[in-house]
RODRENDREN-633615 format. One line per field, with one value per residue (C-alpha): residue in one letter; x, y, z. Coordinates in steps of 0.2 Angstrom, whole numbers, plus 2048, in hexadecimal, padded with zeros to 3 digits. Example, Ala and Ser with C-alpha at 12.3 -4.5 7.8 and 13.67 -1.06 7.14 Angstrom:
residuo: c(A / S)
px: c(83E / 844)
py: c(7EA / 7FB)
pz: c(827 / 824)
END
This chain:
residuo: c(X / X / X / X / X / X / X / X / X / X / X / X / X / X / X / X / X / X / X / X / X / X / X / X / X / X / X / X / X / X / X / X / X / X / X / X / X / X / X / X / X / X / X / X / X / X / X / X / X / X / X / X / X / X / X / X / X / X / X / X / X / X / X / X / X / X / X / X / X / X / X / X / X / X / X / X / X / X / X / X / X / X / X / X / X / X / X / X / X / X / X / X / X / X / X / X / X / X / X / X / X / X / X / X / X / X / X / X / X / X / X / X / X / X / X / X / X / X / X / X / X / X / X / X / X / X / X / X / X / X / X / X / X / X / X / X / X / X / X / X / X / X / X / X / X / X / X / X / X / X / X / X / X / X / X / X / X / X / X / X / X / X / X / X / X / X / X / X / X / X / X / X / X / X / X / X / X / X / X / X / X / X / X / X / X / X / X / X / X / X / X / X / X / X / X / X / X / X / X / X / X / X / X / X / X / X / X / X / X / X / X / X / X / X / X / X / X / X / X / X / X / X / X / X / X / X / X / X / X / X / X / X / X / X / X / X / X / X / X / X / X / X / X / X / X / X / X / X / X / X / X / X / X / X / X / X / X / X / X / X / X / X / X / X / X / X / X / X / X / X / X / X / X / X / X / X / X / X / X / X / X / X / X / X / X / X / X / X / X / X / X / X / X / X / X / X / X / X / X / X / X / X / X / X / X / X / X / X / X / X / X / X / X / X / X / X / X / X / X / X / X / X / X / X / X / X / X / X / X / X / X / X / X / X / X / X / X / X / X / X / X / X / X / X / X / X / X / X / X / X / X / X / X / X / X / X / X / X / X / X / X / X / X / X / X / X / X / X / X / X / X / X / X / X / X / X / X / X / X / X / X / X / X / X / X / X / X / X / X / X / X / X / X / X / X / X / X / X / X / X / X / X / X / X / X / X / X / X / X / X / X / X / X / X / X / X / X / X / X / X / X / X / X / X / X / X / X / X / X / X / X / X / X / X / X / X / X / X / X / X / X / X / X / X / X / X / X / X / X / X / X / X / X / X / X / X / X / X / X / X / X / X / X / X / X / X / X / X / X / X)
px: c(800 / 808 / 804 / 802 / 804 / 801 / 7FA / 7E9 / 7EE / 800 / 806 / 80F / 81A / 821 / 815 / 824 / 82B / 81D / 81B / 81C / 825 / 824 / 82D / 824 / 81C / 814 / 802 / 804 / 803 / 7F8 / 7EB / 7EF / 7E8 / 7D6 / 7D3 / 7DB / 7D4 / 7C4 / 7B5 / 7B0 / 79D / 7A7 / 7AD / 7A1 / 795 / 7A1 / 7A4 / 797 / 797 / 7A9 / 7AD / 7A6 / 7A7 / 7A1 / 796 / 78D / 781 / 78D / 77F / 77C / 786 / 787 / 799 / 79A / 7A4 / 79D / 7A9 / 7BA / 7C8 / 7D0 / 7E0 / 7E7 / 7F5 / 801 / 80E / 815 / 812 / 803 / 7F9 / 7EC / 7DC / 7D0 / 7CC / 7D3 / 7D3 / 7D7 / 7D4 / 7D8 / 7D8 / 7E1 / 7F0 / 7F3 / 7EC / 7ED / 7EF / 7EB / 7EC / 7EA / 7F8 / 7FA / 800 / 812 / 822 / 817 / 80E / 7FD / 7F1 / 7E8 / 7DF / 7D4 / 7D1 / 7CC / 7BF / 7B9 / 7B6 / 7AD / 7A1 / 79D / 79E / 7A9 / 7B3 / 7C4 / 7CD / 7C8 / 7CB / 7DC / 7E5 / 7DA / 7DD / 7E4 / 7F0 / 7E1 / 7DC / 7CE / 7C7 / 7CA / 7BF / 7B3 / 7AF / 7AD / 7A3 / 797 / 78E / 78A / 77E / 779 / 772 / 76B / 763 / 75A / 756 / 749 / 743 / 746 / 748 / 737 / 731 / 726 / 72A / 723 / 71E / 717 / 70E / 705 / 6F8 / 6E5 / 6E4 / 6E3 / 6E9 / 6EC / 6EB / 6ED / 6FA / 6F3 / 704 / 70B / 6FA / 6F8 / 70C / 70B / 6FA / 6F1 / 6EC / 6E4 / 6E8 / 6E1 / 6EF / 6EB / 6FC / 6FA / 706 / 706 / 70D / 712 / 71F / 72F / 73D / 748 / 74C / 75B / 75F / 75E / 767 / 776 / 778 / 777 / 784 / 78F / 78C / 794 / 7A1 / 7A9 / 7A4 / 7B0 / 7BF / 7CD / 7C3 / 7B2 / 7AD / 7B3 / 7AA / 798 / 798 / 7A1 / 791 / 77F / 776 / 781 / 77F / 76D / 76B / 775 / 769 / 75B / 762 / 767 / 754 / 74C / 758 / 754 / 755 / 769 / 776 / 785 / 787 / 77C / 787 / 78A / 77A / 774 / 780 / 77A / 767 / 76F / 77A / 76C / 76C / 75C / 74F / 742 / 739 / 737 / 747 / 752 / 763 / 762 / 76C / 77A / 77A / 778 / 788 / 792 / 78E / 792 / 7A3 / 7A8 / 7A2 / 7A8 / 7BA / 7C4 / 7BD / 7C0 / 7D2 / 7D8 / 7D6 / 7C4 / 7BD / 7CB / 7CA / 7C1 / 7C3 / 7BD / 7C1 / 7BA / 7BE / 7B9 / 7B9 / 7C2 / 7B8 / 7A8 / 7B1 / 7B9 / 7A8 / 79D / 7AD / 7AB / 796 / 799 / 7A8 / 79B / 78E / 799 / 79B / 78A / 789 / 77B / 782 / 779 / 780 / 778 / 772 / 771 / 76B / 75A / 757 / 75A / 761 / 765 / 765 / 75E / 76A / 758 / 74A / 73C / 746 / 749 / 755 / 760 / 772 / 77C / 787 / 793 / 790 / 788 / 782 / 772 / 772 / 760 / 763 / 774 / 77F / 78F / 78D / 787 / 793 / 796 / 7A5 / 7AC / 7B4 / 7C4 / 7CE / 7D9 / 7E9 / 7E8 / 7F6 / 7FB / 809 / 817 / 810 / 809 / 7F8 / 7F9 / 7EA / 7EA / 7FD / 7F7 / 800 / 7F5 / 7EB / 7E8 / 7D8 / 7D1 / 7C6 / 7B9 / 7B9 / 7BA / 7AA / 7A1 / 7A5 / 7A1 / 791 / 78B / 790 / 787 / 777 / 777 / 77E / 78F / 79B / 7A7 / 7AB / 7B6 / 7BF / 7C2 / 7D1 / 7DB / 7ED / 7FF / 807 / 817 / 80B / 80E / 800 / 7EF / 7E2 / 7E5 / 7DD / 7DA / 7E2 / 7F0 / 7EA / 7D9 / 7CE / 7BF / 7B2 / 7AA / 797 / 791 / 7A3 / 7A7 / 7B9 / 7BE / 7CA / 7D2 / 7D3 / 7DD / 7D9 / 7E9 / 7EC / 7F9 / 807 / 80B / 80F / 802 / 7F0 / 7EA / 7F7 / 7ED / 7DC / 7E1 / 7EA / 7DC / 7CF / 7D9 / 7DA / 7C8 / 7C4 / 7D2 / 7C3 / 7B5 / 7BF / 7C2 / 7B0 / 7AD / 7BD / 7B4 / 7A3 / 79F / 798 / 79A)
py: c(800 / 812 / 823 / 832 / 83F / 850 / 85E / 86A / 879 / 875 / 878 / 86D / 860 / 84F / 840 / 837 / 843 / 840 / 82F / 827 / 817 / 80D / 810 / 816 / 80E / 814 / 80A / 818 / 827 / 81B / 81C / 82E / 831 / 828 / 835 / 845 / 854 / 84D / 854 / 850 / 84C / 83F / 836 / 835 / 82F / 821 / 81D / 823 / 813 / 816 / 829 / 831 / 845 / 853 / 85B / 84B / 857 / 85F / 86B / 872 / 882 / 889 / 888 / 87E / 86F / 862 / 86A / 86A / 85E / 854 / 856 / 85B / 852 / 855 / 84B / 844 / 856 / 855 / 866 / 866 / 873 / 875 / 863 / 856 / 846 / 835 / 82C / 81C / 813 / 7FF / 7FF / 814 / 81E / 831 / 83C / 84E / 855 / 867 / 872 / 875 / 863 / 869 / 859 / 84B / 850 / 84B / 853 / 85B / 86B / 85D / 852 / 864 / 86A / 858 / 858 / 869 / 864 / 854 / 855 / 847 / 844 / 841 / 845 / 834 / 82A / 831 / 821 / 816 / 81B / 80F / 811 / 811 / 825 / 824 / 815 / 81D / 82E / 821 / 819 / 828 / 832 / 824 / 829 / 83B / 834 / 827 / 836 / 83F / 831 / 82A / 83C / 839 / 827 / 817 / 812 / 809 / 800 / 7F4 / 7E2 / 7D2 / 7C4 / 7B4 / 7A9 / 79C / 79E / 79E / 7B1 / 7B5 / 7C6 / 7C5 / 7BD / 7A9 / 7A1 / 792 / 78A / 78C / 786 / 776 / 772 / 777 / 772 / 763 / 75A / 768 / 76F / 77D / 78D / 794 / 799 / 7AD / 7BC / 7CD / 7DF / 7E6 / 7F5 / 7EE / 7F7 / 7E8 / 7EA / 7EC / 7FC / 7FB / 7EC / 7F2 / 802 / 7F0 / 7E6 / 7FA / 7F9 / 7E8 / 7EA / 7FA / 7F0 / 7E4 / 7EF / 7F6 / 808 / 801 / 802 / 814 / 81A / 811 / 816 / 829 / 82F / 82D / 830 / 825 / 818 / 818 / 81A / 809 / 801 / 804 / 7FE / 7EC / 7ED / 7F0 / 7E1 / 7D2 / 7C6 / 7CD / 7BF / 7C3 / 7B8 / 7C0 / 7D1 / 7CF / 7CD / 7DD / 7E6 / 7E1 / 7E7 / 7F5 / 7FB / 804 / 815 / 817 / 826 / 82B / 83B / 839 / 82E / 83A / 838 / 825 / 828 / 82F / 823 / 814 / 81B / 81D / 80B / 803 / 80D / 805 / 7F3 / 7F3 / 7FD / 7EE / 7E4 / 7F7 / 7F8 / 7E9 / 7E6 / 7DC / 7E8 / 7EF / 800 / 807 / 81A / 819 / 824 / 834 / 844 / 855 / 869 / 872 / 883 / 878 / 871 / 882 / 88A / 87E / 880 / 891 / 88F / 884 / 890 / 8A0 / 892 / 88D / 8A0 / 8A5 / 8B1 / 8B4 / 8B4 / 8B0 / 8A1 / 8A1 / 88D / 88E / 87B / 880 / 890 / 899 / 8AA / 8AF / 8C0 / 8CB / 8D7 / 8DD / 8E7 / 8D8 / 8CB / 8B9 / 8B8 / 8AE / 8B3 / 8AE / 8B4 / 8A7 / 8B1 / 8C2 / 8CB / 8D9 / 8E6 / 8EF / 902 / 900 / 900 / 901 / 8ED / 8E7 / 8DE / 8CE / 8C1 / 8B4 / 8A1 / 8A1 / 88F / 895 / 8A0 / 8B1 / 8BC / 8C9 / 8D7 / 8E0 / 8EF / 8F6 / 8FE / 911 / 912 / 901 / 8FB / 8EA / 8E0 / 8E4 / 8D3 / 8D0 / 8CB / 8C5 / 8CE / 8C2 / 8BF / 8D3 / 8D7 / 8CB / 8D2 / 8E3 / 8E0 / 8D8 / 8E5 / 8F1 / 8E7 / 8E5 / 8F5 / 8EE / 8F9 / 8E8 / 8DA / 8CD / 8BF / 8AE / 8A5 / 895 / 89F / 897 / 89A / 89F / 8AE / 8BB / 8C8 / 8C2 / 8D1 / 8DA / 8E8 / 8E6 / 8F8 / 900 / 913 / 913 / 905 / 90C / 907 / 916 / 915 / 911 / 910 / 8FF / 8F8 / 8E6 / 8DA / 8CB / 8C0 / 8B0 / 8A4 / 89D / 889 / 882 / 879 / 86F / 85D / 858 / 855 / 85E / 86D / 870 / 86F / 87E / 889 / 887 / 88B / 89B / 8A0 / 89E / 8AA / 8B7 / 8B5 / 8BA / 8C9 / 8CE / 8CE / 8DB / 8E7 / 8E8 / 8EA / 8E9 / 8D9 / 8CC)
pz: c(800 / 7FA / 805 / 7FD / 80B / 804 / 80C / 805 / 7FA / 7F7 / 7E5 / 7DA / 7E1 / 7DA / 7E3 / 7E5 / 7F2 / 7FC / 7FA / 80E / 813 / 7FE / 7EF / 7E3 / 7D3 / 7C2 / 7C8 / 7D7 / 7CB / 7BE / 7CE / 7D4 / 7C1 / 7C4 / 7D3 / 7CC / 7C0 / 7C4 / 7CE / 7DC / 7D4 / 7C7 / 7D2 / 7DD / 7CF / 7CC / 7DD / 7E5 / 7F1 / 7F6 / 7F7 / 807 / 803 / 810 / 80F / 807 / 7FF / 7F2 / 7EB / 7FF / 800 / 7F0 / 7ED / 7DF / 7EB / 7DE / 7D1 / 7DA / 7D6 / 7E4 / 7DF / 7CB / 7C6 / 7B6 / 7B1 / 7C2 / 7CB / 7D7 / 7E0 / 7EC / 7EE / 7FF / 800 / 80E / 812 / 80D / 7FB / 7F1 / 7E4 / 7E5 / 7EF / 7ED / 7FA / 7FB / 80E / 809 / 81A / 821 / 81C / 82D / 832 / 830 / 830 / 832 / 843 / 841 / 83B / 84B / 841 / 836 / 846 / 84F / 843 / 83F / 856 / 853 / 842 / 849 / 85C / 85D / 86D / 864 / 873 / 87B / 86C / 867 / 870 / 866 / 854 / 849 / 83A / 831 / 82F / 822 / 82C / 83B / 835 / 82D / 83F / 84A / 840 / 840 / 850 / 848 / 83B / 844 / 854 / 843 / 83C / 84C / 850 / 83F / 849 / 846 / 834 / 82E / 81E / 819 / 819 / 813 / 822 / 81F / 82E / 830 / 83D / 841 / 842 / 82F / 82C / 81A / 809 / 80A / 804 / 7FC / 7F6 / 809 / 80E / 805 / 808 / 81B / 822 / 81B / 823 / 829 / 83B / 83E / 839 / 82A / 81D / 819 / 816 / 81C / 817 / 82A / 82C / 838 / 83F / 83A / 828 / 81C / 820 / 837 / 834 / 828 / 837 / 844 / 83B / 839 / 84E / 851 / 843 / 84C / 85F / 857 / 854 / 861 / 863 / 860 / 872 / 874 / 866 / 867 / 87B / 87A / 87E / 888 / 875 / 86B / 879 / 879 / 865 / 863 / 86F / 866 / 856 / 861 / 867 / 854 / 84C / 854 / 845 / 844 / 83D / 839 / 82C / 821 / 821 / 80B / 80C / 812 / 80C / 7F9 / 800 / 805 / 7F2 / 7EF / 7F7 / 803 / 800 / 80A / 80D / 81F / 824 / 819 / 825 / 821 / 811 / 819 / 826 / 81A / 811 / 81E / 826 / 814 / 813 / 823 / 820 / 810 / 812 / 813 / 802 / 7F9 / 801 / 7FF / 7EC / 7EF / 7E2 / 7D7 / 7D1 / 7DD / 7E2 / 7F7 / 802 / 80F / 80A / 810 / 80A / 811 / 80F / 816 / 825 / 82A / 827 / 831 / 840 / 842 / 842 / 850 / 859 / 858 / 861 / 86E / 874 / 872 / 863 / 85A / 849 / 83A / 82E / 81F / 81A / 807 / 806 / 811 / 80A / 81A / 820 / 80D / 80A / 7F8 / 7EF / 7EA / 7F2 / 7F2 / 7EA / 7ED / 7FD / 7F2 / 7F8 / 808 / 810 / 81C / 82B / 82F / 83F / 838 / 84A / 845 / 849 / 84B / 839 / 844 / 84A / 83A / 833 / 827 / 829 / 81B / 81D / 813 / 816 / 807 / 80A / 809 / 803 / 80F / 80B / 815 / 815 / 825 / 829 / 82D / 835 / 83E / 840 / 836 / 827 / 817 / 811 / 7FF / 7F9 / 7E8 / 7DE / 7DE / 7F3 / 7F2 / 7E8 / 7EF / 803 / 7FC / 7F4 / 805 / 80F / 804 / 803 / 816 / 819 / 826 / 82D / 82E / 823 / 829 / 81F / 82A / 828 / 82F / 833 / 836 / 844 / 83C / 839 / 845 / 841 / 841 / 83F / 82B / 822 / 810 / 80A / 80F / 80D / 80E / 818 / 817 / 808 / 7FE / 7FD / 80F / 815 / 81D / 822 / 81B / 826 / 826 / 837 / 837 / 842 / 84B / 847 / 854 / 84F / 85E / 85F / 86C / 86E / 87D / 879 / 867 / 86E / 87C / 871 / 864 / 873 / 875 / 863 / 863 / 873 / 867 / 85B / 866 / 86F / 85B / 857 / 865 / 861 / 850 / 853 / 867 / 863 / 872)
END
């Protein structure tokens, strides 16, 4: 098996340089190929079993993540964009990391994000990981979408079940009859159509349950919390004719993707549960050719981290949620609230604390020049990012705009201003800045979670110097 390691936005760089612990061969780049300069959306139409991609709806934010390639590859150069995590084909597998897992330390910036999205307690399960990381991401973010699909009640359909009784309840079955009661005794051979909790899909999530009970972590994960504890209960109750023997069996029940109206989380759980059961037989050359893996975007998983960091500290900022339609704003008096920005805070009567903010996970180019006005290095911003903020902050009328970034620590200024002569905006004035978000460096677990604690309270007391928000 060949490791790629590579980390997210790095330009081109031979694969073979970062090749980990194999020589290199040509089927590595002849599979590094089959995943690169494709989308996202091709592959996961090919693949669509075997390539776990958040967010899983690829059409719910608006930013066209369907169409962003992987990787792109040219000759034997390979470069990364905002997507991360773990992809394979054969015996080649591919590491994109966070570009701030710097000499082979791991990878503590992803693992923090994925804590926050997910609410996973990775702290507890760090001593338990296995070499494994795309199997280890796959196992522990199974209790998420098994809490969210219980939350909808438990799966239900209706099943076929025959008897043979005296209390008819349905249409005889008169070959069953004559082969199971004459002489006659007194049942009568008859079918009925009854919904169960026990079918295909509870009992793919069942044999997910006693898969993971079955590995080193596996009691960790299923008992890290009282919910998780009591959702797997109920999925033991409802499966009482579990065997399992019959796991091929209700994994080929289960290829079909599930789609319900009512039971709508069950698709993302049933994915999840068929990319852990069937890892191995993908990995191991079982089915050749395969793309598998679990990836996330970047841009998403920073967005969705600071939505839970504003939360946590009790600010009552608006995300926008493109995928539901909700919080959207119109350029036009009376027209569809069809735009959205990533954050915003609208202070009736009070233009001064209005304000709008950004997710950037891309670099952002900053200058040596100084400030006059604020004493802070000058940040360079595209034109697009630009005209987007502006035509927000018109629309709504913000005194403050705010561009949200993941900042390395080699970094030593953290708070920029867009212009180094003027930073105020013509029209109704307004001031655009860039805050980067410092992402520790340190080689330990606990160390990263504090100083990431304190890099977020740096974000709240920022949020009230601009705008006397908190």
């Amino acid at each position: 098996m060949s490791l790629i390691q590579i980390t997210d936005n790095h330009d081109w760089i031979s694969y073979k340089n970062c090749i980990k612990g194999s020589i290199p061969s040509i089927d590595d780049l002849d599979n590094l190929k089959e995943i690169a300069n494709k989308t996202i959306m091709e592959l996961t139409q090919d693949h669509s079993q075997n390539l776990l991609i958040f967010p899983l709806d690829l059409n719910s934010y608006g930013d066209d993540i369907g169409k962003s390639l992987i990787m792109s590859v040219n000759g034997d150069l390979i470069s990364t964009g905002n997507i991360l995590g773990f992809v394979g084909r054969n015996d080649t597998q591919l590491d994109i990391r966070s570009r701030f897992a710097k000499n082979d330390n791991n990878d503590y910036f992803l693992h923090y994000m994925l804590q926050k999205v997910f609410s996973i307690n990775l702290f507890d399960i760090q001593h338990t990981i296995s070499k494994q990381p795309i199997f280890d991401f796959l196992l522990y973010l199974f209790p998420h979408f098994l809490k969210k699909a219980l939350a909808q009640g438990l799966y239900k359909k209706y099943r076929r079940f025959e008897y043979n009784n005296a209390n008819v309840r349905g249409p005889i079955d008169v070959n069953r009859h004559i082969r199971q009661n004459i002489p006659f005794k007194g049942t009568i051979a008859y079918s009925t159509r009854e919904h169960s909790y026990d079918n295909e899909i509870t009992q793919l999530v069942r044999h997910t349950i006693e898969f993971i009970r079955a590995k080193v972590q596996g009691s960790t994960i299923l008992n890290n919390d009282l919910e998780t504890k009591d959702c797997v209960s109920q999925i033991v109750m409802a499966t009482q004719t579990y065997n399992v023997r019959e796991r091929n069996k209700i994994i080929n029940q289960n290829l079909r993707p599930v789609w319900h109206p009512y039971f709508s989380a069950y698709t993302d759980l049933q994915k999840i549960c068929l990319q852990i059961l069937r890892h191995e037989s993908i990995k191991y050359g079982q089915e050749k050719d395969k793309v598998y893996g679990i990836l996330f975007d970047g841009a998403w998983l920073w967005e969705e981290y600071l939505n839970k960091i504003f939360k946590e500290n009790n600010l009552t900022i608006t995300h926008a949620k493109n995928k539901i339609g909700e919080n959207g704003i119109s350029l036009y008096k009376g027209g569809p609230k069809c735009y959205y920005p990533d954050f915003y805070k609208i202070a009736k009567d009070d233009a001064e604390n209005t304000f709008v903010m950004d997710a950037k996970y891309k670099r952002l180019n900053t200058d040596k020049n100084i400030d006059e006005c604020t004493g802070h290095n000058v940040i360079s911003i595209c034109h697009d990012d630009l005209f987007q903020m502006i035509t927000y902050m018109h629309v709504l009328q913000a005194q403050h705009c705010a561009l949200l970034y993941p900042l390395e620590i080699e970094e030593s200024d953290n708070h920029y201003v867009c212009a180094s002569k003027s930073r105020c905006l013509n029209g109704y004035g307004g001031e655009i800045h860039g805050y980067g978000i410092k992402i520790s460096t340190t080689k330990e677990m606990k160390d990263f979670w504090d100083e990431m604690k304190d890099a977020e309270l740096e974000l709240c007391k920022y949020l009230n110097d601009i705008c006397k928000y908190v």
